[in-house]
Each structure stands twice: as C-alpha cells, then as structure tokens.
VORO-777248 format. One record per atom (N, C-alpha, C): residue in one letter; x, y, z. Coordinates in steps of 0.02 Angstrom, whole numbers, plus 50000, padded with zeros to 5 digits. Atoms other than C-alpha are relative to their C-alpha. Layout:
residues N
aXYZ/...
end
This chain:
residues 427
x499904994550046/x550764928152700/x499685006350029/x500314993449979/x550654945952766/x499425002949953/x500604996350025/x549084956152715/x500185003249923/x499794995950034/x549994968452616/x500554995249955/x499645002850044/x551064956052530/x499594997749924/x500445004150061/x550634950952347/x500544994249941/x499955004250051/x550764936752225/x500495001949953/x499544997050083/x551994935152091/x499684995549938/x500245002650062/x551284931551918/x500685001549922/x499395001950048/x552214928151746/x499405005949935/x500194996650082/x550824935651620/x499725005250013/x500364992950016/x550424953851568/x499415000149989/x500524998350020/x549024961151564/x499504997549956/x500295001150095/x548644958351368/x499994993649983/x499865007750030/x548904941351364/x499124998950041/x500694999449987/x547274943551487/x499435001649941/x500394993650030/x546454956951390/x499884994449919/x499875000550065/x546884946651219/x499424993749993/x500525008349959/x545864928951294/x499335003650006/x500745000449982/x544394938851346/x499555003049932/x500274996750064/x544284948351177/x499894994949947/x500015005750056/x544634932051065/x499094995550050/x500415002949986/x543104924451174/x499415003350016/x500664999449982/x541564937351188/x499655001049966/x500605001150031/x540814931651055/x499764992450027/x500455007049984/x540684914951109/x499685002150081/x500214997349924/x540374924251299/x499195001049973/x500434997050014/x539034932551196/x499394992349965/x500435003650039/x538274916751104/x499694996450062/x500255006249930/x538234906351284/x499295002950023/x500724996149922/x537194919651379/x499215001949940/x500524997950028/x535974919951200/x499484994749988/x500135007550017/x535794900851176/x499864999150046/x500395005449912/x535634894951358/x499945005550070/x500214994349971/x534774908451447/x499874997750085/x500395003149933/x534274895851606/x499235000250004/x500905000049956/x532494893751698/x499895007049969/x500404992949998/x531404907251631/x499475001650062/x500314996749930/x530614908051820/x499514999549989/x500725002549990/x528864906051776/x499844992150003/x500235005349974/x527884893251826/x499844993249927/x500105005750043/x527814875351729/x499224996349997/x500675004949968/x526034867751735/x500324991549997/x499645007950000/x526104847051761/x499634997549945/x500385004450051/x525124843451623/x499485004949946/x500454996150044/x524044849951450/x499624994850002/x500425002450033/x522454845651410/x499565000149958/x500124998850074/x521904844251239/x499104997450010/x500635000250002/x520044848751214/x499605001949905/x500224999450120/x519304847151003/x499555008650015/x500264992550010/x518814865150961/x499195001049986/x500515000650020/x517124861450918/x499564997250095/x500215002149965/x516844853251091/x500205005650083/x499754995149953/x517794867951201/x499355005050010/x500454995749981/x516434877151309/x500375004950058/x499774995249922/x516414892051464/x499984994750055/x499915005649936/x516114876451566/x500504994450007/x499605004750002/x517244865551512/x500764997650049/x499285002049947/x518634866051657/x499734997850042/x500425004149966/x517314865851772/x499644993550003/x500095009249996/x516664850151697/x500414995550020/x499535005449970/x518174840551703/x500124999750064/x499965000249894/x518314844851899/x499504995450021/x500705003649970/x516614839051910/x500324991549978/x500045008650008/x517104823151817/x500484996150025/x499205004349959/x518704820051897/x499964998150093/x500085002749953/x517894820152046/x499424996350026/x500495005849990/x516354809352037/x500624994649995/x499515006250026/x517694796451965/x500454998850075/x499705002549946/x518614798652140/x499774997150034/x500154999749947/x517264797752226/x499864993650000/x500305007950014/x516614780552147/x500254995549971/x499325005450017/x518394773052129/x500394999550051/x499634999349936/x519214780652283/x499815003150036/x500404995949972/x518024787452410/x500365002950038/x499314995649933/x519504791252546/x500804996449978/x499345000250022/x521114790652557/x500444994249982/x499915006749977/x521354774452619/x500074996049920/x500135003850045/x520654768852451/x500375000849940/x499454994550075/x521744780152318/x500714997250037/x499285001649991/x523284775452423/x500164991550001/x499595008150002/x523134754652415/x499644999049908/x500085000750094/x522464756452204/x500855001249988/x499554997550054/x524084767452169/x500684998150048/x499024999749955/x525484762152300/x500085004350049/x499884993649966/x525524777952400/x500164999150060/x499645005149914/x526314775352576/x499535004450033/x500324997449943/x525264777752730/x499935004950024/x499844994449944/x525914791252797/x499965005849944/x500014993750060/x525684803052640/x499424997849984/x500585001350029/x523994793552606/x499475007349998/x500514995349965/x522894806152686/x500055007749970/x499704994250058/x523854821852629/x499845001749931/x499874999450088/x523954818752445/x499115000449982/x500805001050008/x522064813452456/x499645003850001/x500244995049954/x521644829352532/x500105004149954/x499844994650029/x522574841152425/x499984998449928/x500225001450104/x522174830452240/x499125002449999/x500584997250010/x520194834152304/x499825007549971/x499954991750002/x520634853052343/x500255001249940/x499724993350076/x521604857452168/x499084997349955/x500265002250042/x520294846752073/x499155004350019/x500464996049962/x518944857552170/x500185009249965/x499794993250024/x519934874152141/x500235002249933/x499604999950068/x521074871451987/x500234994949957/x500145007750020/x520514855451891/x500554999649944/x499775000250069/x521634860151734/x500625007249996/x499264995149996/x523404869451727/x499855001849949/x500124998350079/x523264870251534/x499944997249977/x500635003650034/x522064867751429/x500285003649910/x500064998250084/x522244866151212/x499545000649968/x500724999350047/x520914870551116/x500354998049927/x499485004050042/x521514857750985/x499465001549928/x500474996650084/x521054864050775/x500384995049969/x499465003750043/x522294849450745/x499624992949993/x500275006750004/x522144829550760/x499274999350027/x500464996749953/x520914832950899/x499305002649964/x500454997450030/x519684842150775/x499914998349932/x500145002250076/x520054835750590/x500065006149953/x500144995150039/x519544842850430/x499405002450004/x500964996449993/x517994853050423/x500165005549952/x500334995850047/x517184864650311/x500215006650026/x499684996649951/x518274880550326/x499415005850035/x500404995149980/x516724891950365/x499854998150074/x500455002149934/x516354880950529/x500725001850049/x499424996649974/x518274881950569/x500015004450026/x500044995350006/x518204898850533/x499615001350102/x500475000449963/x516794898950665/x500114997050075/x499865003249939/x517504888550796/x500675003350036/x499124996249986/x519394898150794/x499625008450035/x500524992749977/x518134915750823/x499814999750056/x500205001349925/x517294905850968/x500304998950051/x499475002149934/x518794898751065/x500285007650020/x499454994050020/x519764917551040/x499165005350054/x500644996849955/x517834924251145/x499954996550075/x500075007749952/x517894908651267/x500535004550041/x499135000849962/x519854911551321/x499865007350030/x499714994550005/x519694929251320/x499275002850065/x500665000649955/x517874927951437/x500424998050056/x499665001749911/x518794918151573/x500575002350008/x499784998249978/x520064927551576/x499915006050031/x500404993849970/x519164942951601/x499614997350077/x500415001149943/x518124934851724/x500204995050055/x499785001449936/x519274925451820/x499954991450006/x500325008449998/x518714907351764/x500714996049950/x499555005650028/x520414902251669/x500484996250032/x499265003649986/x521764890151671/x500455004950012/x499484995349979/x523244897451721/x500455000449925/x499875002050054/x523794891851548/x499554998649916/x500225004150058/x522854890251375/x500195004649928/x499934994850066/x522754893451195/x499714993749965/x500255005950054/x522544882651035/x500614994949958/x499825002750039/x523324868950928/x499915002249944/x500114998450078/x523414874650744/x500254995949949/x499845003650055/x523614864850581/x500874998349996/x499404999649988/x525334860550563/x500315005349932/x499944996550067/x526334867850421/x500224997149936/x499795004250058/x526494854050292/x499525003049953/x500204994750045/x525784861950138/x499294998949997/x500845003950020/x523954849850113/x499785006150074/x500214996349967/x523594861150287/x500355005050026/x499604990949983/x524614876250301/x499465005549992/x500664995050016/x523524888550228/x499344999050072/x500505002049944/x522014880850360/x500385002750085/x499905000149956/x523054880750495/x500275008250022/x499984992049979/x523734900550480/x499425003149991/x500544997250002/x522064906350457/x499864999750076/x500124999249922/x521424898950612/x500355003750046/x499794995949947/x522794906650719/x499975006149990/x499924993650012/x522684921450630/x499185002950058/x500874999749990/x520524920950660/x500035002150092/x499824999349929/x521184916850859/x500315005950016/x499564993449961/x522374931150912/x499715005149984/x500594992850018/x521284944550821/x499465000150027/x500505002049930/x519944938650926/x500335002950040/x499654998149926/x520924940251085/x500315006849998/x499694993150011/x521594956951009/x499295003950024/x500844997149985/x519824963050992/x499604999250071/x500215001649935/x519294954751150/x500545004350057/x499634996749934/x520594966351247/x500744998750013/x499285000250014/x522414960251196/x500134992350029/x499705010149986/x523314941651229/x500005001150076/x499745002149926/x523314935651410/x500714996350013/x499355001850002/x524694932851489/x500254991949997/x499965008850013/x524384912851501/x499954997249932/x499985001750078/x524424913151314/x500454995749981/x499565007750005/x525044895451249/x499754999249911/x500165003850052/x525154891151067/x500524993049980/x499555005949981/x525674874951024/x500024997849891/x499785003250066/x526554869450839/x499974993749980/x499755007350009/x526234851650793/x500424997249936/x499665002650055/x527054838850671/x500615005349953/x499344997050026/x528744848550645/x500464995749980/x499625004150050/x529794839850527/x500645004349985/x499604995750008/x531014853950484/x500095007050049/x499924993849959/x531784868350559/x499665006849970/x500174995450042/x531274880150416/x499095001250008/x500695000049951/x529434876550503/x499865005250040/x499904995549958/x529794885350636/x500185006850000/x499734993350025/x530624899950558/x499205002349976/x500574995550014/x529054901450462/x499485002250046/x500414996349947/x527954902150615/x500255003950027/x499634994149994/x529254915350691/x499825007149970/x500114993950074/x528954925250515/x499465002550014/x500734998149974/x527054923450558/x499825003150042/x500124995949954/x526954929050707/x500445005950008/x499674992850007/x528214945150681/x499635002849971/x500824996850049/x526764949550548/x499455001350044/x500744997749963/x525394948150672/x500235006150059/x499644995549966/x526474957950801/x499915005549969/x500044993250044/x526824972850681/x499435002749978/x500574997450016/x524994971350627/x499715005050066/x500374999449963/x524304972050803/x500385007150066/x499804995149930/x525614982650919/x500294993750061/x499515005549940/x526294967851042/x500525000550001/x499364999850012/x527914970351090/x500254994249946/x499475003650059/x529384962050961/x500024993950061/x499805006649968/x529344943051016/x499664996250069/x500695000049953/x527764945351122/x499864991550009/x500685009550018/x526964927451055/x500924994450019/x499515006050018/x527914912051084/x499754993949997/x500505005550008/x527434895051057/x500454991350001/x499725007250001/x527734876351087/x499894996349926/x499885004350071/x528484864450966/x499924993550023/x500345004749972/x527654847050970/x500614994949939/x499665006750016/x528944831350944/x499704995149981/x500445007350029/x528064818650833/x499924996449943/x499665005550088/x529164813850679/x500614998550026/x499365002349994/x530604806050667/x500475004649981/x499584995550033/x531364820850570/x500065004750029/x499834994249937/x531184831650727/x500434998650041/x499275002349958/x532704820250799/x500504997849978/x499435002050046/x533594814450669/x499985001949934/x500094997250071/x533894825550507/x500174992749927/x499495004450067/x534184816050324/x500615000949992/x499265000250002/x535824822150330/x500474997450073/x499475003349934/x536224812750504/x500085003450057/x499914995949969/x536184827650618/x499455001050055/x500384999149971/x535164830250779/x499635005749971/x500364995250042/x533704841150721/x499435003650051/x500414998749964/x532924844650880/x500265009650019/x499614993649979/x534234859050917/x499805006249963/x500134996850060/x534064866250757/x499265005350001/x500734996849997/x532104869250785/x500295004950061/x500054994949947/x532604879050944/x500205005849988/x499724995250002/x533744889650877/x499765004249932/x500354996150023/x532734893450741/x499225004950003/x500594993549967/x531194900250843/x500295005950034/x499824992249961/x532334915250900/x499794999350039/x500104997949919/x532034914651078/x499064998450000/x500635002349966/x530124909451061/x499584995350020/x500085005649983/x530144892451085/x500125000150089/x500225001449956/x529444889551240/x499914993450020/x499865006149959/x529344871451266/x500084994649932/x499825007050037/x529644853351166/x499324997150021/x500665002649988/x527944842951186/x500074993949946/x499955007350040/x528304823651135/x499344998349989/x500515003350022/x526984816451040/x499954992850012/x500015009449995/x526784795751088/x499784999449931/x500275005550036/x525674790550965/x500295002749913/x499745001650066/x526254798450802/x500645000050015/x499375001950008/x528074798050833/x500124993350017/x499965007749998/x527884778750884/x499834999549944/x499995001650071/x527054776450729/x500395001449946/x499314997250074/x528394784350608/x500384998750019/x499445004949991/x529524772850698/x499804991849982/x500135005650022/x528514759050636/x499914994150071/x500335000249928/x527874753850832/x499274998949998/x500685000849991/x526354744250821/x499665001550061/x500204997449931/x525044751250927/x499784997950053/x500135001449950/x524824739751041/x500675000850064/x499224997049955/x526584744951103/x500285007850004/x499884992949996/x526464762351082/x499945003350057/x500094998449945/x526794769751242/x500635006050016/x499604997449986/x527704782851341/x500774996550033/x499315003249976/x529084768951407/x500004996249929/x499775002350066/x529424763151233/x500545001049995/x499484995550020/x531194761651191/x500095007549966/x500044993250047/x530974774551040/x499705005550053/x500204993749986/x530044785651148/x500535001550048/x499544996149950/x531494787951287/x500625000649959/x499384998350008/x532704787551163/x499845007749945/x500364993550014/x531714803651081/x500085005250052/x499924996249941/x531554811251241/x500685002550035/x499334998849985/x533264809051273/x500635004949985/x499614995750045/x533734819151132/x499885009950018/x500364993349980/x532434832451171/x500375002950054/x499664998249930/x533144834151353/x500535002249995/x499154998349984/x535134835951320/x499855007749950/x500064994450063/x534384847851174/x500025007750026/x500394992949969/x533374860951286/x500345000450049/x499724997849945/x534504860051441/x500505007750000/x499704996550003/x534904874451472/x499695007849972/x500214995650045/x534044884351357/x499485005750009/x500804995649962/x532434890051457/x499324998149942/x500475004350005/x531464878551339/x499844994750039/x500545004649978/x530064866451423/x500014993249996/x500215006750058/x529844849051404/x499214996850038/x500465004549975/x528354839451413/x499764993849958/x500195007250026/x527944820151393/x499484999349943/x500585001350037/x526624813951302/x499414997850032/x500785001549932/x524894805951364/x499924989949972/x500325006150024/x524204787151372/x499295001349979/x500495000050044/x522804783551265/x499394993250029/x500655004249972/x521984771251389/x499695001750050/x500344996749970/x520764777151474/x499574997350079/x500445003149936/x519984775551676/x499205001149975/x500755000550007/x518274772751609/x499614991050023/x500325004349975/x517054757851660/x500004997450047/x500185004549924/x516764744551818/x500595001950015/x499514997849928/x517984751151959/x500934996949980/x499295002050024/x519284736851910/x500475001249951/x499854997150063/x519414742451744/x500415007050002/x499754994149993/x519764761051808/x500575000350044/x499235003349975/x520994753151942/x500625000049967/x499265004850045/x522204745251801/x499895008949974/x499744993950017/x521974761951708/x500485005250053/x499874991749946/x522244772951862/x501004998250015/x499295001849986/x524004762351902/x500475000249943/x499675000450058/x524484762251734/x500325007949997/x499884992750013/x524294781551715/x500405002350048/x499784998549923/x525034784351907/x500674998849975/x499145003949994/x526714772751857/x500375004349940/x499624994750059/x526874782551686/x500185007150033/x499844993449960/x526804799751772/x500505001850047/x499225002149961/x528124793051924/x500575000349953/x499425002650057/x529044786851765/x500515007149989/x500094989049997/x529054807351714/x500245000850038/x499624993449958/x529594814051853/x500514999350016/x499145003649986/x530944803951895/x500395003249948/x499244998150078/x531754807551716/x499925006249982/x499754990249989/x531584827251755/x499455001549936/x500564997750057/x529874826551631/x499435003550023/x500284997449943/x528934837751739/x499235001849981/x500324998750050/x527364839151615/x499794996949979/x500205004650060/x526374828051510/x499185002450001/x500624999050021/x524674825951426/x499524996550050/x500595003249968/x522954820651513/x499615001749938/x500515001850039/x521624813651379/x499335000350034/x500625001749967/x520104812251502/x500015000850086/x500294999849933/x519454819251651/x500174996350058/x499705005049942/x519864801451753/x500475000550008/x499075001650015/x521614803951694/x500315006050077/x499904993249958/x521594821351830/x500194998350074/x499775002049928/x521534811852006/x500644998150005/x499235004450019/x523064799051943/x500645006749996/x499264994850031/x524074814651857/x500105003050095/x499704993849919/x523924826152055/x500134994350063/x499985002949917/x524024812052167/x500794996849996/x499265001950027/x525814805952057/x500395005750017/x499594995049989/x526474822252074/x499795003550069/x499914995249927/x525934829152246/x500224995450060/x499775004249968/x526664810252311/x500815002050002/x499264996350017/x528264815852209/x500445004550036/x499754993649996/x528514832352275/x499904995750088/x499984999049921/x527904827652464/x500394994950042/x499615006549977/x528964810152479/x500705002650005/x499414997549993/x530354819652456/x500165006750050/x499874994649960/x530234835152565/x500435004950027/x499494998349908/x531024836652727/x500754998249967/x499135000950002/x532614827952637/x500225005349946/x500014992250054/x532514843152498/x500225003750045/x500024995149961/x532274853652617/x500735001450069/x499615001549952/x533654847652756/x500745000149967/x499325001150042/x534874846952613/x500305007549985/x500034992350023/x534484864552541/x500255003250058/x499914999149953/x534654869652719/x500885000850031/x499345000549990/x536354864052758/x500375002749940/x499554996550068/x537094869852591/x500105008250023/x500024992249990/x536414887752636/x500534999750050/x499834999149946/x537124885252809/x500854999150026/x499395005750009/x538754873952745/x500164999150071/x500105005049950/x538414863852884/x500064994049999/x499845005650021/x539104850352799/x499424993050019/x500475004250004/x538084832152846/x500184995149968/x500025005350038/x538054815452770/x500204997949923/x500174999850075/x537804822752588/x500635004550002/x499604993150021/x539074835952515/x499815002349936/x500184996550049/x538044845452403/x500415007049967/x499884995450009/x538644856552271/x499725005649959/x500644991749991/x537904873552196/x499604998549936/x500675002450034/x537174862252049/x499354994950008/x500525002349971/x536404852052158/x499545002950042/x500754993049990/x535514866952255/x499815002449959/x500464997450045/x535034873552116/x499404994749978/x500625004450024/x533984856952063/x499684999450065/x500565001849934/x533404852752255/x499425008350008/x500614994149993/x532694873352252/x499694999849940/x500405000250062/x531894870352082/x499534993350008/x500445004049981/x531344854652151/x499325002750056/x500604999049944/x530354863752299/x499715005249965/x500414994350013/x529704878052206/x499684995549930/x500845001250023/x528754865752072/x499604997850052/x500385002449946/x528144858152219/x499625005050027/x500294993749968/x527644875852276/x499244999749945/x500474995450054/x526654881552108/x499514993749979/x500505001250015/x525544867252081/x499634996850064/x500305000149933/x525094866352264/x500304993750042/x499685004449985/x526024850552309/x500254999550086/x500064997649957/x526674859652457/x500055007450018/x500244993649967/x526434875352557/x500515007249989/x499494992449992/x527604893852564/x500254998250089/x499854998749924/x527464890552767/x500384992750011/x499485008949985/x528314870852762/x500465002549990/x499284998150044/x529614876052639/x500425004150035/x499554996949995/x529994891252734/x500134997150083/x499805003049906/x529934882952924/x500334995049987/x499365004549984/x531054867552864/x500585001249960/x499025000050040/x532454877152747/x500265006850044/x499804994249979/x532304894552836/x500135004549938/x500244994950059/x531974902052643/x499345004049983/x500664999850023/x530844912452583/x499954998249910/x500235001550054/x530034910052388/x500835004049937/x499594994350052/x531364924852327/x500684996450003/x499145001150000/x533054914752411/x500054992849955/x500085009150031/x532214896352308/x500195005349930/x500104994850068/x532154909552153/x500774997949996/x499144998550006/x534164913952176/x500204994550000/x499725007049984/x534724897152235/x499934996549920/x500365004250060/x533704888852067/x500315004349920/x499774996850046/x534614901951957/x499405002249969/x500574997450025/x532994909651916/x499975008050025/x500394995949959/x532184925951897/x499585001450019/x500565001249951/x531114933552019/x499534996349973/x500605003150002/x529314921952001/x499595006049953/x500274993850021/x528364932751875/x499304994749985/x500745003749995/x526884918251874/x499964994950043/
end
C-alpha cells in the first residue's frame, strides 16, 4: 500500500462522535474509581504500640530488641538461613541487610493504638495519652527520629465508643496542628467497620477538622481495618467491602485485615485462628479483587504467637512467622502486622529473600520487554508493569539497591515509575 494511499471505511464521523459522547461518563467514572498505584511508597508491615506504652524511644527499642533476639537466636548468617530455609547463596546477603535496616529503620509504621491495644480508661487519662502521642509523633518528626509512617488507632464508630474514639482523634491532629501541621507520614487507621455509612461519617469528620484547621480539601486520609464479617458480606447479600471504598471519597488509603476478630465473628476457634485460615483467604480475597485498581493498600494481618523464650521455642515461632509472611507475598499481600520486636528479624529477612530470590529474572525480563528482545518468556505490558512494581518495592524497603536494578535492566527509578503505571515517587 502506497504511502499516500488511504483506507476505506463505512462509518461517519457521528456514529464516532455519538459512542464517545454516550460513554464519558462512564470514561469519567473509570479514571475516578480506579485511579492505579498512587506511587508512594508501601511499608511491609504496621506495628501496633498501646498508647499508654508509646515513648520517644520506642522505635529505637524495638531495634534494640530485635536485635539482641538475632543475636542470641541467629548470631550469623549461616544460622538465620538453616532456622528459616533461606538458600546459601542469599544467606549472607539477607543477613547483612535485615541487621542494617533493623540498625537504621527498625519500624516502617508504627500505630499508636487508643483501640483494642489500649482498652477503656478514664477519659481524662485518654484525654492525656491522645495529647502525648500528637507531642511524641510530631518530636520525631521534627527531629528526624520517625518512622517513615505513623499515626494512631481510634475507637471505632459503633455508638458504646464513638463519642471516645472522635475525641481522641480530634485531641491528636490538634496536637500535630499546634505542634507545626500533619506530617507527611500521617497514617490513621479505622477499626471494626461494619457499614459503609462508617466511613462516610469519618469522611464528614475529617472535612470538619480540615475546614477548622486550613489543610487542604481531602488532606487526611485513613485506613479501613477488615474485622467483621459485615465488611465482606452485607445483610442484604452484597459485597460490602467496595462499598466502604467508595464511600471514603478518595481517602481510603488502604484495607488492613484483622485475623483475630474477623476469625472470631466467623465462629473460628482460636486455636485455629490464623492468617492461612480458610475464612481468612477467602476475606482477603474479597478485599483484593475489591481495591485492585483503585490505589487502595492492602495489608494482612499479624500472628499472635510470639518468638519469646529458650532458642527452640523462638525457632518454631521464627518459621512460623517467616512461612506466614512468604505466604503474603506470594498472594500480592505486600504488608502485614508485627506484634513484638522478635517478630522484626523474621518479617525483613521474608521479604528481602522475596525481593532478592527473584532479581536478576525481574530484572532480565523487564529488560527484554524494554528492549523487545523477545527470549523464552513473552511478556506483556501488564506483566511489566507488575515485574517494575515488583523491583521498586524491593527498592523502598531496602531489599535491593538503585545501582543493581539500574546495571541489570539499564533503568533508572523514573523509567520503573512509568513502566509500573505510577507517578513520579513522591516518598
């Protein structure tokens, strides 16, 4: 076909024009509902600290305690890689770089929990403790000593603690107002959501504190914590997970499965309450197809048994916690809880095995796609998008390097961004 030659077609214009006009509202609903990756960084894990027990030292402690516990469970590498499985040839590595975060950055994000975590109390001490965390958060961030991530748990909004629980957050963010305005690692987290009309009301709440304080419109956003049954399956039969998303207006930020009360309100005695529980993956399951897409979060839940006592004891814990966390990452759960300090070696040495066992074939894949250099595989542009979203968490919680990534794909950080359908890295 000559250059200058053209195509013959059958339909006008308007028959165009008439298709794109009958569809941009739904054009318009796609790009409002499923926005993609919001590009900042995911931490691999929260950890929930009782509000009464949250100090300026408290990150630094757990470093400290996560790494006596290595040192006098797994002194080298040798010893952390035949407890948890870890192959030889990544022993040394992973060993190396779970010392260094747990040295540098013991705790991605941290909850300052006013919820299960803390109880009921006398509201004047509340009062007192929501004042102190909102001085704490707002100290290390000034000075350079925070998570990259925190905030608080608040009451939920069932009526016996509604009232309690908007106070406290109120008590918190006016703090941090006063203390110099919200940081940007600002994390609040919603538990026991039962209804969507929950969520609206925290929405409502925080548009009030907004308008009080001056934060831009839609400033605050906050995680919604999975841990009824009525957060996946409405009384009228209807998934109910969706529902919550689309009623936080755009400030739902992540999903956060609860194990132990959503096993229990499935009637899951607790000696079977666990993150591989049927009920819990068929929860998760729901959560996942829910948020895809959406540029909501997900994150697992936590085990409740703990690496504490004689070596063997912290062994069976440490493999237990290690196989749950593998479990995670495999099923794209990139996130979960840590209960205890011991739990910190297990959570970075599961995920910096994750990220570094896979690499070079990430990387060799991503590579040829850019290059369509065809190969073995025939990747297509939704599978680069997950292999560069695969190397850039691997990037952000240190897993691996900017100089690997970019000497075995020939990318830099900005072409994993594009590739991953993300924009630029803004944390």
């Amino acid at each position: 076909m000559g250059q200058q030659e053209t195509v013959a077609t059958s339909l006008a214009d308007t028959v165009r024009e008439g298709i794109g006009a009958a569809l941009a509202q739904v054009d318009a609903d796609l790009a409002r509902r499923y926005p993609g990756d919001p590009g900042t960084r995911q931490p691999v894990h929260t950890v929930y600290v009782p509000g009464d027990v949250f100090a300026a030292g408290t990150l630094r402690s757990w470093g400290d305690q996560a790494l006596a516990a290595l040192d006098a469970h797994a002194p080298d590498a040798g010893a952390l890689a035949a407890v948890l499985g870890i192959p030889d040839a990544l022993a040394t590595d992973v060993h190396d770089r779970v010392r260094a975060k747990l040295t540098r950055e013991p705790i991605e994000d941290l909850r300052i929990d006013f919820e299960d975590g803390y109880g009921p109390r006398p509201d004047a001490e509340e009062d007192e403790a929501a004042a102190r965390a909102a001085a704490l958060v707002a100290a290390a961030y000034r000075e350079g000593t925070a998570a990259p991530y925190m905030g608080i748990r608040m009451k939920c909004m069932e009526a016996a603690v509604r009232d309690r629980g908007i106070r406290t957050l109120d008590i918190f963010l006016t703090g941090l107002m006063a203390a110099g305005g919200l940081p940007d690692g600002l994390v609040l987290t919603l538990p026991k959501v039962t209804y969507a009309e929950q969520v609206t009301a925290m929405v409502r709440l925080l548009e009030a504190f907004e308008k009080a304080h001056g934060p831009a419109a839609g400033r605050i956003g906050f995680e919604i914590q999975i841990e009824t049954t009525q957060s996946i399956l409405g009384a009228d039969g209807r998934a109910t997970v969706a529902r919550m998303i689309e009623a936080a207006e755009g400030r739902a930020t992540s999903l956060h499965y609860g194990t132990f009360d959503y096993s229990a309100s499935c009637g899951v005695s607790a000696a079977h309450q666990s993150l591989d529980h049927p009920v819990a993956d068929h929860a998760k399951a729901v959560m996942q197809v829910a948020a895809a897409g959406t540029g909501v979060r997900l994150s697992d839940g936590s085990t409740n048994v703990l690496p504490v006592g004689p070596t063997e004891q912290v062994h069976a814990a440490w493999r237990l916690h290690h196989g749950l966390v593998r479990r995670s990452l495999a099923r794209a759960y990139y996130q979960g809880w840590d209960m205890h300090p011991a739990h910190l070696p297990t959570r970075y040495a599961a995920v910096y095995a994750f990220y570094r066992e896979g690499l070079e074939q990430a990387a060799a894949r991503l590579a040829a796609y850019v290059a369509k250099a065809g190969g073995d595989v025939m990747d297509e542009p939704a599978t680069a998008k997950a292999l560069s979203g695969y190397l850039l968490r691997g990037l952000d919680c240190g897993a691996v390097d900017t100089a690997e990534v970019a000497r075995l794909t020939g990318l830099t950080r900005a072409d994993l961004d594009v590739l991953a359908g993300r924009p630029a890295a803004t944390a």
